[in-house]
C-alpha positions as CSV (number, residue, x, y, z in Angstrom):
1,X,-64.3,22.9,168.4
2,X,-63.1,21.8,164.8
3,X,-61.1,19.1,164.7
4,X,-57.5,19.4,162.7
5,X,-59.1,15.9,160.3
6,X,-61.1,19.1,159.0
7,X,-58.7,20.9,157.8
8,X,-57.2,17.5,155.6
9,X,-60.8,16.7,154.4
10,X,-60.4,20.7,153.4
11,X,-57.6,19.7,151.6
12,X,-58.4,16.8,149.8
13,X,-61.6,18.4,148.5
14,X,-59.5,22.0,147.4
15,X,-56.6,19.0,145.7
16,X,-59.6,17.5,143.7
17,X,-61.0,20.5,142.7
18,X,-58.0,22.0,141.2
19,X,-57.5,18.8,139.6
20,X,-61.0,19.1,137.7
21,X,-60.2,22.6,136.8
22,X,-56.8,21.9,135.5
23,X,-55.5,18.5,135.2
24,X,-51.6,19.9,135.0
25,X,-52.0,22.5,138.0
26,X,-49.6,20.4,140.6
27,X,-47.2,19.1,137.7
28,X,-46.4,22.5,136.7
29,X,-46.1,23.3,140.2
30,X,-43.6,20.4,140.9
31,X,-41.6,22.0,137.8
32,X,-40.7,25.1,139.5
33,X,-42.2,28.5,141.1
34,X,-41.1,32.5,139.0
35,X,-43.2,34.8,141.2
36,X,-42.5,38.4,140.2
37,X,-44.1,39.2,143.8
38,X,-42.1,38.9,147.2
39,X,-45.3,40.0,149.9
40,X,-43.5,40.5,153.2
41,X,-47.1,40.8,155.0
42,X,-48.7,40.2,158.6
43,X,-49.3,37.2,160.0
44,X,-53.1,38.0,160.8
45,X,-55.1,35.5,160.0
46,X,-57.3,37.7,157.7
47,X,-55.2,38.7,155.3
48,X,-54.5,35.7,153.3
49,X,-51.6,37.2,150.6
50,X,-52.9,35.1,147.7
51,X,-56.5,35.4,148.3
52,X,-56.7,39.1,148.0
53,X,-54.8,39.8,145.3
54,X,-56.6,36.8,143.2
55,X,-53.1,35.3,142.4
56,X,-53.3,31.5,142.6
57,X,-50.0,29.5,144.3
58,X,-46.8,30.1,142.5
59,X,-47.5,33.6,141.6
60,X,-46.4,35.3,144.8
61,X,-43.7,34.3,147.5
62,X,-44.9,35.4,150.7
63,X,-43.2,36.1,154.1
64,X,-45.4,36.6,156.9
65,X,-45.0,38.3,160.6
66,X,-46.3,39.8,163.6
67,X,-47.1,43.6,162.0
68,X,-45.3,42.9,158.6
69,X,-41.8,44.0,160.4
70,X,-38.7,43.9,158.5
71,X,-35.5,43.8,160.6
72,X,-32.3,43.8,158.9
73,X,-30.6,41.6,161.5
74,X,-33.8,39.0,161.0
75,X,-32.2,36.0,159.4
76,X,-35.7,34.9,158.4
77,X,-36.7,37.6,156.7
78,X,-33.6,38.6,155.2
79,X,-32.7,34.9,153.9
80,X,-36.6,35.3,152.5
81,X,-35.7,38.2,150.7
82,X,-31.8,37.4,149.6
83,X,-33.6,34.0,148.2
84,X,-36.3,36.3,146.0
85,X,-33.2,38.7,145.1
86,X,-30.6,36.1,144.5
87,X,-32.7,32.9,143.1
88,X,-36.3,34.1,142.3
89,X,-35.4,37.2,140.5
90,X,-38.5,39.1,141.6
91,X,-38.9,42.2,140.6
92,X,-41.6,43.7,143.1
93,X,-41.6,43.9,146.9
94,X,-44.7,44.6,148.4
95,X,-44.6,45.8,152.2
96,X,-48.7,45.2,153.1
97,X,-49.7,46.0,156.0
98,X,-53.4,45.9,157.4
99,X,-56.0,48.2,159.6
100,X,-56.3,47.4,163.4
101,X,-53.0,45.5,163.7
102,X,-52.6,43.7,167.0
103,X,-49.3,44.1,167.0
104,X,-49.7,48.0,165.8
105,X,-52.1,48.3,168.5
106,X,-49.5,47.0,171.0
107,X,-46.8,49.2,170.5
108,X,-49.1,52.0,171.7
109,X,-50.1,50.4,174.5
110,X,-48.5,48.9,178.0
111,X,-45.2,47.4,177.8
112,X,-45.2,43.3,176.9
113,X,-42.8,40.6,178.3
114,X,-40.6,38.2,176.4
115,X,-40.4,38.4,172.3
116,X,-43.3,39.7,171.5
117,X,-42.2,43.2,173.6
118,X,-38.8,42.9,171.4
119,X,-40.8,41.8,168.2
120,X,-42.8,45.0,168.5
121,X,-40.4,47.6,169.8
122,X,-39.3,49.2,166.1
123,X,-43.1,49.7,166.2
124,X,-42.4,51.8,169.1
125,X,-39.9,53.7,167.6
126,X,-41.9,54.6,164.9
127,X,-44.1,55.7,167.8
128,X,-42.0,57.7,169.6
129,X,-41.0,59.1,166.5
130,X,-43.9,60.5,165.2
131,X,-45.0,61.3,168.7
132,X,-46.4,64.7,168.0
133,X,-48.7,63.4,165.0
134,X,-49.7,60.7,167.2
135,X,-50.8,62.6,170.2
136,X,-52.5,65.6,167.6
137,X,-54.8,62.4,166.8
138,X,-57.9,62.0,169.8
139,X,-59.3,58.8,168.7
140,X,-57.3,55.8,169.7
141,X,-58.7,53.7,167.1
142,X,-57.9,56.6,164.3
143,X,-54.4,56.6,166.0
144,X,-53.5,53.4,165.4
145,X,-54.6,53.4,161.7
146,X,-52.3,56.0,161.2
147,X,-49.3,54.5,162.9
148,X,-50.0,51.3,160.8
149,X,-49.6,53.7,158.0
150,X,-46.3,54.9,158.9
151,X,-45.2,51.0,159.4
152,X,-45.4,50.1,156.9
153,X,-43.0,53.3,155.3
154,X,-40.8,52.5,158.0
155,X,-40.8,48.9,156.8
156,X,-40.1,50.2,153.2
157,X,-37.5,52.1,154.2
158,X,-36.0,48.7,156.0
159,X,-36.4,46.4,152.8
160,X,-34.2,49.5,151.0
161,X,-31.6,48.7,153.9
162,X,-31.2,45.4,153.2
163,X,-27.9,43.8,152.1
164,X,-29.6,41.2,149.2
165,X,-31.8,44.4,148.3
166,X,-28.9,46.8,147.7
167,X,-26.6,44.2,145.9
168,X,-29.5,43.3,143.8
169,X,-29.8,46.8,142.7
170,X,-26.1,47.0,142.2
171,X,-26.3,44.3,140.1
172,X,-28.8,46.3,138.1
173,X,-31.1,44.1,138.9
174,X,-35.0,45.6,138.2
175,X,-36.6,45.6,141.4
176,X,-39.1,47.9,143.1
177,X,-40.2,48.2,146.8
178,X,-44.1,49.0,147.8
179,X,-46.0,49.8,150.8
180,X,-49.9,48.9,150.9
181,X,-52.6,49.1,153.3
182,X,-54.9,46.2,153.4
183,X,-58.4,47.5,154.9
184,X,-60.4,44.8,156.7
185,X,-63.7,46.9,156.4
186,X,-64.1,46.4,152.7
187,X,-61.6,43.9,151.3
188,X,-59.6,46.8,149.0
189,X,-55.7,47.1,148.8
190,X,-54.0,51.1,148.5
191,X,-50.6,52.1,147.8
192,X,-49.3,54.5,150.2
193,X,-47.2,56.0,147.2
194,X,-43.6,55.3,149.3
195,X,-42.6,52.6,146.6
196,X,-38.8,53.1,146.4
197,X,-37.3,51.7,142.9
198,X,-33.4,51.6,143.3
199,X,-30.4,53.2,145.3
200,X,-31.5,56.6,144.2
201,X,-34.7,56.6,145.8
């Protein structure tokens, strides 16, 4: 089993290296952080929000969840996003989700105990909602790709419902909202065309 003394030796070595590459990298980081990118993502350990864009630290502010959920009675996320309305000023929200979820998976499966079964149930909403598409679907694997699709719309749909969100755009303030797929099987990102711009739509 790897020690957690790896993961600091990992660090020092990643530290120096950045400081080779660019001797001012941590001073300007010290200075301040102006993403334009808010990723609201999943908290899967294979989809690291930087690395797959190819944005280095500073360049996007990143909340991270079980199935990228967005509930607008989450304080978490919604002081995440009032902070990148109110103080960052950024000007793209990306809703990413990824193929075969866990937490997708789960909400078409058995019923859970304790938070994750309340973390996951808009999931089963969503479900339940698009029950006859769902069921029209044979493969369970297939399925569940397609309900992480309609997540992540769903989760659009919640950004857009947001009270920092809506008074940003009130405000006039420039700010879009996304939804991507992230697909493990060969590293590529794809808008799921559900990006919603303002009040209007």
């Amino acid at each position: 089993m790897d020690s957690p003394a790896r993961l600091l030796a990992n660090n020092r070595a990643w530290a120096a290296a950045q400081v080779r590459r660019d001797p001012e990298f941590f001073a300007r980081l010290w200075e301040q952080q102006a993403p334009e990118y808010l990723w609201i993502g999943c908290a899967d350990s294979r989809v690291p929000a930087n690395v797959i864009v190819g944005l280095p630290p500073g360049e996007l502010f990143v909340h991270r969840n079980v199935a990228n959920v967005v509930v607008p009675g989450d304080p978490n996320c919604t002081a995440v996003l009032q902070y990148a309305m109110e103080v960052l000023h950024v000007r793209h929200v990306i809703v990413c989700g990824h193929y075969r979820c866990g937490g997708v998976e789960a909400a078409l499966g058995h019923v859970l105990h304790g938070p994750v079964e309340r973390w996951i149930s808009p999931i089963r909403s969503i479900a339940a909602a698009h029950a006859s598409e769902l069921d029209a679907i044979p493969d369970a694997v297939a399925r569940g790709l397609r309900l992480t699709e309609l997540n992540v719309a769903a989760q659009v749909e919640s950004v857009t419902r947001v009270a920092a969100v809506r008074e940003a755009w009130q405000r006039g303030q420039e700010v879009a909202v996304h939804g991507w797929i992230y697909d493990l099987r060969d590293g590529l990102l794809r808008d799921l065309g559900v990006t919603v711009a303002g009040l209007g739509g």
